[in-house]
C-alpha positions in Angstrom: -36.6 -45.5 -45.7 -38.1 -42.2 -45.0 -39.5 -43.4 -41.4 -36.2 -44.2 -40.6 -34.6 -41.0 -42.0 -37.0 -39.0 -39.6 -37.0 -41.1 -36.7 -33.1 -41.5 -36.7 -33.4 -37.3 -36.9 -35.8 -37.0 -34.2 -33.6 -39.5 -32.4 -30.4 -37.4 -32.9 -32.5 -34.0 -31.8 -33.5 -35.5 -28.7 -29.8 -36.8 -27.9 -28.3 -33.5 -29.0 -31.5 -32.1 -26.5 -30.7 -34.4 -23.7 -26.9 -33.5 -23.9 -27.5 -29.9 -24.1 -29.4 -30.0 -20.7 -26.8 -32.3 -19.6 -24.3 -29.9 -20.2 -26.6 -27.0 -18.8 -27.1 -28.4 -15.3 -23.4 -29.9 -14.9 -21.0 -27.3 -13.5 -18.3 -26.3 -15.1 -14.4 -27.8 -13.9 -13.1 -25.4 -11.6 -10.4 -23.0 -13.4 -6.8 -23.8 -12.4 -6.1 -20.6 -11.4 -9.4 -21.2 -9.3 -7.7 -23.8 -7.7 -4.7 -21.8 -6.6 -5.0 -21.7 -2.7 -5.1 -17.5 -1.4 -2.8 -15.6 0.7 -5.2 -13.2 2.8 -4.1 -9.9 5.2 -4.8 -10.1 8.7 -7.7 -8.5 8.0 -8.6 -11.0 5.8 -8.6 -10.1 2.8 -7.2 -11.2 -0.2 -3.9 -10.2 -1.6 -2.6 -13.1 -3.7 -3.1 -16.4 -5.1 0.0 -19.3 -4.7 0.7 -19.8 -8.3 3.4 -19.6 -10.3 5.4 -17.0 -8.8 6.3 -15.4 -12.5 2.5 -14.6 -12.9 1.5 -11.0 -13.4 -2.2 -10.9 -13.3 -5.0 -8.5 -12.2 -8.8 -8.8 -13.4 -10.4 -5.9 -14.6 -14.2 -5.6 -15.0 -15.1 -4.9 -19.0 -15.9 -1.3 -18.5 -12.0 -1.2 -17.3 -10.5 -2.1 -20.6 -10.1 0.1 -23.8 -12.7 -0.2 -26.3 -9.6 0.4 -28.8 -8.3 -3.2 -27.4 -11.9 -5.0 -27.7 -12.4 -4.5 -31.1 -8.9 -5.2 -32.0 -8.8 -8.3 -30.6 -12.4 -9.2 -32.3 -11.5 -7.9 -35.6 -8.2 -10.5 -35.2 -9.4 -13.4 -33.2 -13.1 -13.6 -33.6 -15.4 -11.1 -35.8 -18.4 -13.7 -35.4 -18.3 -13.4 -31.7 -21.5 -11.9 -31.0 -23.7 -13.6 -33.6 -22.2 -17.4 -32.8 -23.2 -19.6 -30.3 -19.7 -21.2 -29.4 -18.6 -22.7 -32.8 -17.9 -20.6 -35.6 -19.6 -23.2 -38.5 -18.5 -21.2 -41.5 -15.2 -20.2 -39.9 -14.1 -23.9 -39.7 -15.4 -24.9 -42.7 -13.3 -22.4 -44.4 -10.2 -22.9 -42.6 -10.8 -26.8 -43.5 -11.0 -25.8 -47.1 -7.0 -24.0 -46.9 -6.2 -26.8 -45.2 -7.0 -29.5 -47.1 -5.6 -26.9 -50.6 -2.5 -26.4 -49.1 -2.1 -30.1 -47.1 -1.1 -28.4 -44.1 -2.8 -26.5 -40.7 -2.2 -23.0 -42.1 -5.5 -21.7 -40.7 -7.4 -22.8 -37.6 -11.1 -21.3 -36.7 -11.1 -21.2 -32.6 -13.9 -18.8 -31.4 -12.9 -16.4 -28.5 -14.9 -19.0 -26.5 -13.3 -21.8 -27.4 -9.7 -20.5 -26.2 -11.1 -19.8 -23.3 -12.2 -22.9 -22.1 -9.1 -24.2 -23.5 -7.4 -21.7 -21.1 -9.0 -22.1 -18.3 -9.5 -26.2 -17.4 -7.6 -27.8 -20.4 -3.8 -28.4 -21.3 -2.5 -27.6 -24.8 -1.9 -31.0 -26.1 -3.6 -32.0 -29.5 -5.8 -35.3 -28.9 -9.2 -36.2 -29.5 -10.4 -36.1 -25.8 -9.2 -32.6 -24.9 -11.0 -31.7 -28.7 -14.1 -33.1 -27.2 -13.6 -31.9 -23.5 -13.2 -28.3 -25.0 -16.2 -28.2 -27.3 -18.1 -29.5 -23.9 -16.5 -26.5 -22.1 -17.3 -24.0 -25.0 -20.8 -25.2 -25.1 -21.1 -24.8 -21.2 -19.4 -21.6 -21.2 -22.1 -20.2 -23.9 -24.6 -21.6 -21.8 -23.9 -20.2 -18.5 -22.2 -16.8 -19.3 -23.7 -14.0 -21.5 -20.9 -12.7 -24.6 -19.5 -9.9 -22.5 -19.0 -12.1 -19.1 -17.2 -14.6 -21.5 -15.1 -11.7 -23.3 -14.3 -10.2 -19.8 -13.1 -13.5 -18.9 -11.1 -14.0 -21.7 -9.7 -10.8 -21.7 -8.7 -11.5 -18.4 -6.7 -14.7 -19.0 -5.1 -14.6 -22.5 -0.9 -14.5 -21.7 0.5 -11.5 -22.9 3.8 -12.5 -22.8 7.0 -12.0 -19.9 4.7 -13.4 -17.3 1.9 -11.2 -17.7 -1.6 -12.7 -17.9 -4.6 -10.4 -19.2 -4.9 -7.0 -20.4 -4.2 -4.9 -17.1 -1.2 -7.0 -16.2 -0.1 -6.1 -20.2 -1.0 -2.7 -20.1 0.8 -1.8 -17.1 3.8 -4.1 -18.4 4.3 -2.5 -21.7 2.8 0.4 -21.7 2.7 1.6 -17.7 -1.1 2.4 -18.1 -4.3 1.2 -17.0 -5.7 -1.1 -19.9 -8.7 1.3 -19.7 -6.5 4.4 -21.2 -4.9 2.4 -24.1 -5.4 4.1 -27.4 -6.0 2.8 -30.4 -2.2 2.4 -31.7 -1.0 0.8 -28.7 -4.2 -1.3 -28.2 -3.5 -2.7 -31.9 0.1 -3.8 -30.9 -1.4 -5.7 -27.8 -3.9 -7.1 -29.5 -1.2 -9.0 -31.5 1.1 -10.2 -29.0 -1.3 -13.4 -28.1 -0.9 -14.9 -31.2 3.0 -15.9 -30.2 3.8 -13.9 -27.1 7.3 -14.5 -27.9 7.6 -14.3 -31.3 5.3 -10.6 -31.4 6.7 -9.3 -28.3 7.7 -5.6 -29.2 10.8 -6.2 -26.4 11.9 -9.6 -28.5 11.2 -8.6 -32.1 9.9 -5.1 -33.0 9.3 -5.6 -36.8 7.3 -8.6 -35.8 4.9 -6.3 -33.6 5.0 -3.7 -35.9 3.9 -6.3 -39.1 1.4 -7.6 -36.7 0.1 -4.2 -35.5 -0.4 -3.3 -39.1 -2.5 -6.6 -39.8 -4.7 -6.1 -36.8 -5.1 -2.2 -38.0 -6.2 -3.6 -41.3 -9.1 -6.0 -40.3 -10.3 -3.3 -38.1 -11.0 -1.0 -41.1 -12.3 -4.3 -42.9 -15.0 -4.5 -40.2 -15.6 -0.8 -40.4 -14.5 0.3 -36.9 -11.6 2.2 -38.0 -10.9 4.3 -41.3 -8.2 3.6 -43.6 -6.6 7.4 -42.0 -7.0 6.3 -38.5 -4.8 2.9 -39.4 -2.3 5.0 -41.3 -2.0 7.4 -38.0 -2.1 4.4 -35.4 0.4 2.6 -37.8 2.5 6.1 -38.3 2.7 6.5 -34.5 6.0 6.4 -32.0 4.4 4.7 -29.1 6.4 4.7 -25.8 7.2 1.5 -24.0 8.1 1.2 -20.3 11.7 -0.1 -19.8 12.1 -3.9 -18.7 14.0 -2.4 -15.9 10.8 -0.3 -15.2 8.5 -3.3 -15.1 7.0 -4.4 -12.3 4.1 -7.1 -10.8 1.2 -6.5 -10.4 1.0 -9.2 -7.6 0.7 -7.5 -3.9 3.7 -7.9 -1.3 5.1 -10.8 -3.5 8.2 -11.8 -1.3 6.1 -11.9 1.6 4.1 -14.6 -0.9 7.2 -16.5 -1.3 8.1 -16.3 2.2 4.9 -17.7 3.0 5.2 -20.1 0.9 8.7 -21.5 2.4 6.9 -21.6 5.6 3.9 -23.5 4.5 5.9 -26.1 2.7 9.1 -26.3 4.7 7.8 -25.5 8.3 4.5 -26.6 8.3 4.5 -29.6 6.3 1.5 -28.7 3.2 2.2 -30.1 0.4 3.0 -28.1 -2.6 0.7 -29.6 -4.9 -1.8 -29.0 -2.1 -0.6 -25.3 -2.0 -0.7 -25.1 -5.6 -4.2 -26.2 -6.1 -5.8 -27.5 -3.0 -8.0 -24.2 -2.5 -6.7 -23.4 0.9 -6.7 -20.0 2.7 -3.6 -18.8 4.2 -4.3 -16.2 7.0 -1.4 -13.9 7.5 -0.2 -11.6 10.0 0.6 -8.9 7.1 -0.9 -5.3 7.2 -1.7 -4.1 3.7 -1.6 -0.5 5.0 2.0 -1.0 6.5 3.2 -3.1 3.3 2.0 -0.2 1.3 3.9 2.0 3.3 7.2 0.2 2.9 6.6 -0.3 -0.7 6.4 3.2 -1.2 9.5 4.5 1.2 11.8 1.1 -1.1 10.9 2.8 -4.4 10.8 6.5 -3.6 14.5 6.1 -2.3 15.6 4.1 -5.2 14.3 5.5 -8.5 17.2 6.9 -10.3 19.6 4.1 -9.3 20.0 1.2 -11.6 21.2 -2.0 -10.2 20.7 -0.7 -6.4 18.4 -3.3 -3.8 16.8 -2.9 -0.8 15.3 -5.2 1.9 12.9 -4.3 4.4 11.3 -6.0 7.4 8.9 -5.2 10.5 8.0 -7.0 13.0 5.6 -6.0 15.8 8.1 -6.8 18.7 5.0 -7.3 21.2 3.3 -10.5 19.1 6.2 -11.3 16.8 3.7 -10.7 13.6 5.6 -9.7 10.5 3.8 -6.6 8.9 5.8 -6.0 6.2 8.2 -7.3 4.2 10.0 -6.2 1.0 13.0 -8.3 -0.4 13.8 -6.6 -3.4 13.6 -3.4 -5.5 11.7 -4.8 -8.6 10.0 -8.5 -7.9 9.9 -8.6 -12.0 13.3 -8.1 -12.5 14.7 -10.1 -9.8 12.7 -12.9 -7.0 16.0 -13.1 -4.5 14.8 -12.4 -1.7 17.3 -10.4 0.3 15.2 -10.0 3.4 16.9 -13.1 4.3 20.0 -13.0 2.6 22.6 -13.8 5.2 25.9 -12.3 3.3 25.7 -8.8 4.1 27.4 -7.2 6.8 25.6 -5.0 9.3 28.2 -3.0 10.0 27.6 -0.5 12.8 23.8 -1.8 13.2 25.2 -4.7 15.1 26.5 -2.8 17.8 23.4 -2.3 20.3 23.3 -6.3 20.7 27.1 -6.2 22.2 25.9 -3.0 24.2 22.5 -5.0 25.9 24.8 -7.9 26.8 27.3 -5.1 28.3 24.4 -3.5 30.3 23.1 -7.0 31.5 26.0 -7.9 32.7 26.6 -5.2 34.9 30.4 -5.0 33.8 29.1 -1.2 32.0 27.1 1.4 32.5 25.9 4.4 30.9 28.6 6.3 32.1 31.4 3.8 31.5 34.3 6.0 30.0 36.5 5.1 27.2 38.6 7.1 25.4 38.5 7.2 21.6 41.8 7.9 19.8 43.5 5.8 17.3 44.2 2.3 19.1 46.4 -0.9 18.8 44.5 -3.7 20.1 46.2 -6.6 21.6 43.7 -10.0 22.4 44.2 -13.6 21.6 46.7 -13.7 24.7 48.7 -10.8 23.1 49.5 -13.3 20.3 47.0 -11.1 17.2 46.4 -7.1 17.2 43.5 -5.3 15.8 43.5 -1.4 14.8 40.4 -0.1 13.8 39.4 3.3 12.4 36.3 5.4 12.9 34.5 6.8 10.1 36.3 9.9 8.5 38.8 9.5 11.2 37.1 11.5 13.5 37.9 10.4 17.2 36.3 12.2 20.2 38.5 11.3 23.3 36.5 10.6 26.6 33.3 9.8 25.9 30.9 7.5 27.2 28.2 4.9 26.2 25.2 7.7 25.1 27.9 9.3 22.7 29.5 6.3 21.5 26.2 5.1 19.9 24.8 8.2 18.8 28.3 9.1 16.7 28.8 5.1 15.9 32.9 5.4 17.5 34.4 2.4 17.0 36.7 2.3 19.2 34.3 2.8 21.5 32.9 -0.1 20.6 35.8 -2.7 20.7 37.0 -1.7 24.0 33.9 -3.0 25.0 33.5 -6.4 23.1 36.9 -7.2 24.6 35.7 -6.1 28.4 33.2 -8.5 28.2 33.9 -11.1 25.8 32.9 -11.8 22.8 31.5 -14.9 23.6 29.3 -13.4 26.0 28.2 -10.9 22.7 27.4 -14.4 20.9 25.6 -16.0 22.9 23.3 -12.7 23.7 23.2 -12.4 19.9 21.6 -16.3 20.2 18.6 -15.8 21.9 17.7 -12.9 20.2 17.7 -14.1 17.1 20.3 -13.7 15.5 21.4 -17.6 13.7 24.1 -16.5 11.0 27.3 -17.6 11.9 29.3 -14.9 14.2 33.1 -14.7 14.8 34.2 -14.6 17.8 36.8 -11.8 17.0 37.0 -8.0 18.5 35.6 -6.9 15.0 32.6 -8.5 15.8 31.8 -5.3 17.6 31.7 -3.8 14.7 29.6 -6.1 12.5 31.9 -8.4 10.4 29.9 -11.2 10.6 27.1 -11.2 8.0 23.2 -11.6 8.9 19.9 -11.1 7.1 17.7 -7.9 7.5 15.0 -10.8 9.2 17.5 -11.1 11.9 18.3 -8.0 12.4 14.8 -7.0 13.1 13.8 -9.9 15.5 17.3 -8.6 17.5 15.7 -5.3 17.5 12.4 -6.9 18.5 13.6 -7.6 21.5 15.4 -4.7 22.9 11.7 -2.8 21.7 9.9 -5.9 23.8 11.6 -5.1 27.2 13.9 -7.6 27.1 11.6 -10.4 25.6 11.6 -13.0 22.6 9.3 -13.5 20.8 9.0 -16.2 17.9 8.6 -13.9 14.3 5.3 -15.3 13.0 3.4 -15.2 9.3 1.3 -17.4 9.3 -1.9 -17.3 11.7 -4.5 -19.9 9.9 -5.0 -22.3 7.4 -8.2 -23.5 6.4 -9.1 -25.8 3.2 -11.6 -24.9 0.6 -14.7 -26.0 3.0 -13.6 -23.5 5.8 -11.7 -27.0 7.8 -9.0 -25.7 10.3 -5.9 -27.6 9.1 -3.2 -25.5 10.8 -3.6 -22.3 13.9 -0.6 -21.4 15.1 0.2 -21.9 19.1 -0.7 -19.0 21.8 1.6 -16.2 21.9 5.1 -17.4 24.0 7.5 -14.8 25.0 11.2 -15.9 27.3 12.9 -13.6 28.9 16.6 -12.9 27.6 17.6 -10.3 29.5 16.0 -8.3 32.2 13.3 -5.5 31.4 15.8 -2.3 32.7 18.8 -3.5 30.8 16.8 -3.6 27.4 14.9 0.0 28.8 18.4 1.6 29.5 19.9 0.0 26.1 16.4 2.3 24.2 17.5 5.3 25.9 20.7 5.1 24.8 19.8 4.8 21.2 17.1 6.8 20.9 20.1 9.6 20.5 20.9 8.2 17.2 18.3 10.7 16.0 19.0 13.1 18.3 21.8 16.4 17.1 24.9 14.5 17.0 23.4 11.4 16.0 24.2 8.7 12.7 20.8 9.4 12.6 20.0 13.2 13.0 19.5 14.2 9.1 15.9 12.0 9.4 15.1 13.2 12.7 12.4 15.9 11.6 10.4 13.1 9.4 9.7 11.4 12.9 7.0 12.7 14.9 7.0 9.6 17.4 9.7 8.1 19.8 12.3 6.4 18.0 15.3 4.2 19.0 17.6 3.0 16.3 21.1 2.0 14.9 22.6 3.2 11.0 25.6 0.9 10.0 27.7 1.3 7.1 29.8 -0.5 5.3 31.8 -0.1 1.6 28.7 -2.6 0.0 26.2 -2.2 2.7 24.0 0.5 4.2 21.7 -0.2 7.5 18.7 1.4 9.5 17.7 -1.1 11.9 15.5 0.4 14.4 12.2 -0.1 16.3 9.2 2.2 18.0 6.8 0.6 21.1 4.5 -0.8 18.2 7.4 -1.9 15.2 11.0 -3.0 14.8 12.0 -2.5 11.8 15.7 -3.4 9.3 16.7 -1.7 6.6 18.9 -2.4 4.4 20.2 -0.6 1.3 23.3 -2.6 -1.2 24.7 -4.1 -4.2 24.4 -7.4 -5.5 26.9 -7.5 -7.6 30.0 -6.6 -5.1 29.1 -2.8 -6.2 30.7 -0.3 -3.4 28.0 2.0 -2.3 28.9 5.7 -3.0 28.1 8.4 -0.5 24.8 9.2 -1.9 23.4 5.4 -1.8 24.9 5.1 1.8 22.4 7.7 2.6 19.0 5.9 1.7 18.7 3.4 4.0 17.6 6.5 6.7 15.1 7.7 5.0 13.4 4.8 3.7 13.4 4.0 7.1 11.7 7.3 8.4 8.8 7.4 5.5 8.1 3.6 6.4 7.4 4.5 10.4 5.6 7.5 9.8 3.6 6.4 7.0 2.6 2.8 8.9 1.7 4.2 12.0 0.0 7.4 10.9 -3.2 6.0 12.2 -1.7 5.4 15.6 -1.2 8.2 18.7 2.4 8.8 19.1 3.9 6.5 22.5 6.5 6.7 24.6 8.7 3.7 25.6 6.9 1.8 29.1 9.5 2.3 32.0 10.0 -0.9 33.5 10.4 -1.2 37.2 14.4 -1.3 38.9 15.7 1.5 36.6 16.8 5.2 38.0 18.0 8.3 36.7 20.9 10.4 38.3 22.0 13.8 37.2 26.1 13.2 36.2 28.9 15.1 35.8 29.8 14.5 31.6 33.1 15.2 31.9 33.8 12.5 35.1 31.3 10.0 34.6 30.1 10.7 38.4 27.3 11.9 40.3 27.2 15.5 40.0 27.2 18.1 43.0 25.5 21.9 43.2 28.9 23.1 41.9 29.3 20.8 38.1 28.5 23.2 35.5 27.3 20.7 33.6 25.5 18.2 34.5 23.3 15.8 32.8 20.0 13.6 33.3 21.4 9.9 32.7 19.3 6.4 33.3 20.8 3.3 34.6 20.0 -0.3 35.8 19.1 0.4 39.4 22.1 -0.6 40.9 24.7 0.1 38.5 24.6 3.8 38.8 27.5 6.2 40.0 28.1 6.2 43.5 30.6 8.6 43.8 30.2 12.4 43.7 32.3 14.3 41.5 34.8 16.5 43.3 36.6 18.4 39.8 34.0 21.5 41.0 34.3 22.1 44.2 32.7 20.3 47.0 29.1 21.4 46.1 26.0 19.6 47.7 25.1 16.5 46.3 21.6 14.9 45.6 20.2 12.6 48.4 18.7 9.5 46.4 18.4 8.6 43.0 15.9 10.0 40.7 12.7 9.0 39.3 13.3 8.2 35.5 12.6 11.3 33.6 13.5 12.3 30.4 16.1 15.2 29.6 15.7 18.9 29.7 16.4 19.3 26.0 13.9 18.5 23.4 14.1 18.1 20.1 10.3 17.5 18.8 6.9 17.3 20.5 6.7 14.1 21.4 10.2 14.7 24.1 7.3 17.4 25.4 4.6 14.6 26.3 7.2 12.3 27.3 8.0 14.8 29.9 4.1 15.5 31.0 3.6 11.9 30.8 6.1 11.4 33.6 5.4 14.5 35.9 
């Protein structure tokens, strides 16, 4: 009987020996949020993981977090943490004992280690194979990882509660501090909400935080890290928690995530599972340093005004990359994208796409002359009328193309949507990018028909590419977990829509939006480079849309709710606009537009429209198609002496920065 006491024993030692090595050399289950495939930079590096796109999460090393917050949570979740090997013996033995007095799970006895393996590569349901899978885990977990790797880890994954996963995401969500400057008051209060991130939230149920707050205090003077006066003072004190309107992820350029994510799935066929938790590597055309930058300018703007969104999008109108996107003011509190929301007018902004097709058709110049008063329109074979206004009223008389952009006239404008036709405007608007549905009505001219901010700036794109198209792309590479090319996308294809010196002429024109005068002027200073660009405005919507050689970039500043925009709102779009391009391309030399071949400049008369003679007091440096410029001299001065040819290009006497300096050597 005794031989086969000790040989059964030495039989159950070598099995338990055998397993343990078992479990020693076998690798532990990748983590699901392992799994998650990455979005990386075009640099390559990593900015986020495709996971659920509610997750707030951002590991911290150890020597990151609070030591307020570790021994809080060990004094509540696990005191034996450092002296057992896994499996707290005595814990669950006691916790049986309740259970069994009061017929009822009142008490369970899970280590630290045991809800993380849990966490990490099990589900929640109660059955005997996840028991046994997670005392495998725990055991392999013990095995493989000293105590503070597997307290860092855990640290790192518990759920905190309104999406926010591990101690930095829960820091900066309640608190709006690193979890490494917690003290020991509000490190008590986190330290609680795991338990029942609902039911101890301090936004859900305050007296339920508090009464947890106060337990965790307790245990910690039970295990002698804190004195019974240090509990009463952490207890006693008014701690300070960041609004939910304040809140805000963690995650890194999170609608350019879900962007990509459309595109993966709907345009490039990956399936979402696969996306989810196939491993892959999505490399992107985003620059961090630029998608900082536009961060920044979105939420410098629009602090201080509840309720108010922005959208923001640039493109590099020579490859078509997107650098940056923002969609939304605060990703936490809403994930509507409105980079590509296509129910917001453009207003204004819309304008320079009926002015290119005007150029490229040759039916306008420049110079072309229209007179801006209050007008009755007559179109649809004299059968409708239209009678816009320009802003404030203000109307200018004769004025030509150069001042009808820079002061946004309106009048202006639909004079020459109904010269050309608007369904010359629309099918301009087509191939540049614009797929919203337009009207063909004269207040097209004047942006009626709503588009997105993405639309907007692949338009721009092309007026900034000389005239070119180029397909807007995210997504450069995809490569599975073993480094396997699964998608590359095509060779860089540009098409022509309209010809180099009509797009050149259209730049010139606009870059006197920021010039004195301008819809643009009041951001001019914050621009050290060469800028061309369009404001619009409407009652709900406010626009930038505009574009340097290197960016092309949309704007857009509104309501969601139907709000109207008062004067001060209508103002932000500007400047969000002007920290974004100086802040992006700080690292780049200031460049001047490229000068295409077939344009000219001619000094004109302003008040005629013609070429000017010796004797025009005024006269003014103007570009034009070559072709298309004035051919007849004016004769309200005199009969002075007129030029012989047409001029190089050059830019302007006046100058209103620096850069109109270089422009100038640059040419001579």
């Amino acid at each position: 009987m005794l031989k086969t006491i000790v040989y059964t024993g030495l039989l159950g030692l070598c099995a338990l020996g055998i397993s343990l090595i078992y479990l020693y050399q076998s690798d532990l289950p990748l983590a699901d949020s392992d799994r998650n495939s990455q979005l990386l930079d075009r640099n390559g590096n990593i900015v986020a993981a495709f996971s659920d796109g509610t997750r707030n999460q951002e590991r911290v090393p150890l020597s990151d977090i609070s030591p307020w917050l570790i021994q809080a949570t060990l004094a509540i979740e696990d005191r034996q943490f450092y002296k057992h090997v896994g499996f707290d013996i005595k814990g669950m033995a006691r916790a049986a004992l309740i259970n069994i007095k009061e017929m009822n799970k009142v008490q369970g006895a899970s280590t630290l280690t045991q809800q993380l393996a849990r966490n990490l590569y099990l589900s929640h349901e109660r059955t005997w194979s996840r028991k046994l899978k997670e005392a495998m885990y725990t055991a392999q977990l013990e095995m493989k990882y000293d105590k503070d790797k597997i307290l860092q880890m855990y640290l790192n994954e518990i759920y905190y509660g309104h999406g926010a996963y591990g101690v930095e995401a829960a820091s900066q969500m309640y608190f709006g501090k690193h979890a490494k400057d917690l003290n020991l008051a509000e490190s008590a209060m986190l330290a609680g909400v795991p338990k029942g991130p609902t039911y101890y939230s301090p936004y859900n149920h305050m007296k339920n935080a508090k009464d947890r707050q106060k337990t965790i205090l307790s245990s910690m003077v039970v295990t002698e890290q804190i004195t019974q006066a240090q509990a009463d003072q952490a207890y006693g004190e008014m701690l300070s928690f960041r609004s939910q309107q304040q809140r805000t992820t963690l995650s890194k350029a999170p609608y350019f995530r879900d962007y990509v994510r459309s595109v993966v799935i709907n345009e490039l066929g990956i399936d979402e599972n696969m996306l989810e938790h196939g491993g892959l590597n999505i490399y992107t055309t985003l620059d961090m340093d630029a998608q900082q930058a536009a961060e920044d300018a979105v939420k410098s703007e629009l602090n201080g005004s509840p309720d108010l969104e922005a959208a923001l999008v640039s493109i590099d109108p020579r490859s078509g990359e997107i650098k940056a996107l923002v969609g939304g003011a605060n990703y936490v509190q809403s994930q509507y994208n409105h980079a590509f929301a296509t129910t917001r007018q453009p207003g204004s902004s819309f304008k320079p796409i009926m002015y290119l097709s005007a150029l490229a058709s040759g039916e306008l110049t420049s110079a072309s002359k229209f007179s801006s008063e209050p007008t009755l329109f007559h179109y649809d074979n004299n059968r409708k009328t239209y009678s816009p206004k320009n802003f404030g009223d203000k109307y200018l008389g004769e004025i030509d193309m150069r001042q009808a952009i820079a002061a946004s006239d309106n009048i202006y404008a639909v004079n020459t949507i109904l010269k050309i036709g608007s369904a010359q405007v629309i099918e301009l608007a087509r191939k540049m990018g614009i797929t919203s549905p337009l009207k063909a009505v004269p207040s097209l001219a004047l942006g009626t028909s709503p588009v997105s901010p993405f639309e907007m700036a692949s338009a721009f794109a092309v007026i900034g590419n000389q005239g070119r198209s180029v397909k807007p792309l995210a997504v450069l590479k995809i490569t599975d977990e073993n480094g396997r090319i699964l998608y590359e996308a095509a060779p860089l294809k540009s098409e022509k829509v309209v010809e180099p010196s009509a797009a050149y002429v259209l730049t010139h024109l606009m870059e006197s939006v920021f010039e004195t005068g301008g819809t643009g002027n009041r951001v001019s200073a914050e621009i050290k480079r060469p800028v061309a660009g369009k404001t619009g405005t409407t009652s709900s919507d406010a626009w930038l849309v505009g574009f340097t050689p290197e960016l092309s970039t949309a704007v857009w500043v509104g309501y969601d709710k139907g709000k109207t925009l008062g004067t001060a709102e209508s103002r932000k779009a500007a400047p969000i606009f002007a920290k974004y391009t100086e802040k992006a391309l700080e690292k780049i030399p200031p460049k001047i537009f490229p000068i295409p071949d077939h344009v000219v400049s001619v000094y004109i008369d302003p008040s005629s429209g013609k070429l000017a003679t010796a004797d025009c007091p005024d006269k003014k440096l103007e570009v034009f198609v070559q072709g298309t410029e004035p051919t007849e001299y004016c004769s309200e001065h005199g009969e002075g002496e007129p030029p012989p040819e047409p001029l190089p290009v050059k830019e302007k006497a006046e100058s209103r920065s620096w850069w109109s300096d270089l422009k100038r050597w640059w040419m001579d």
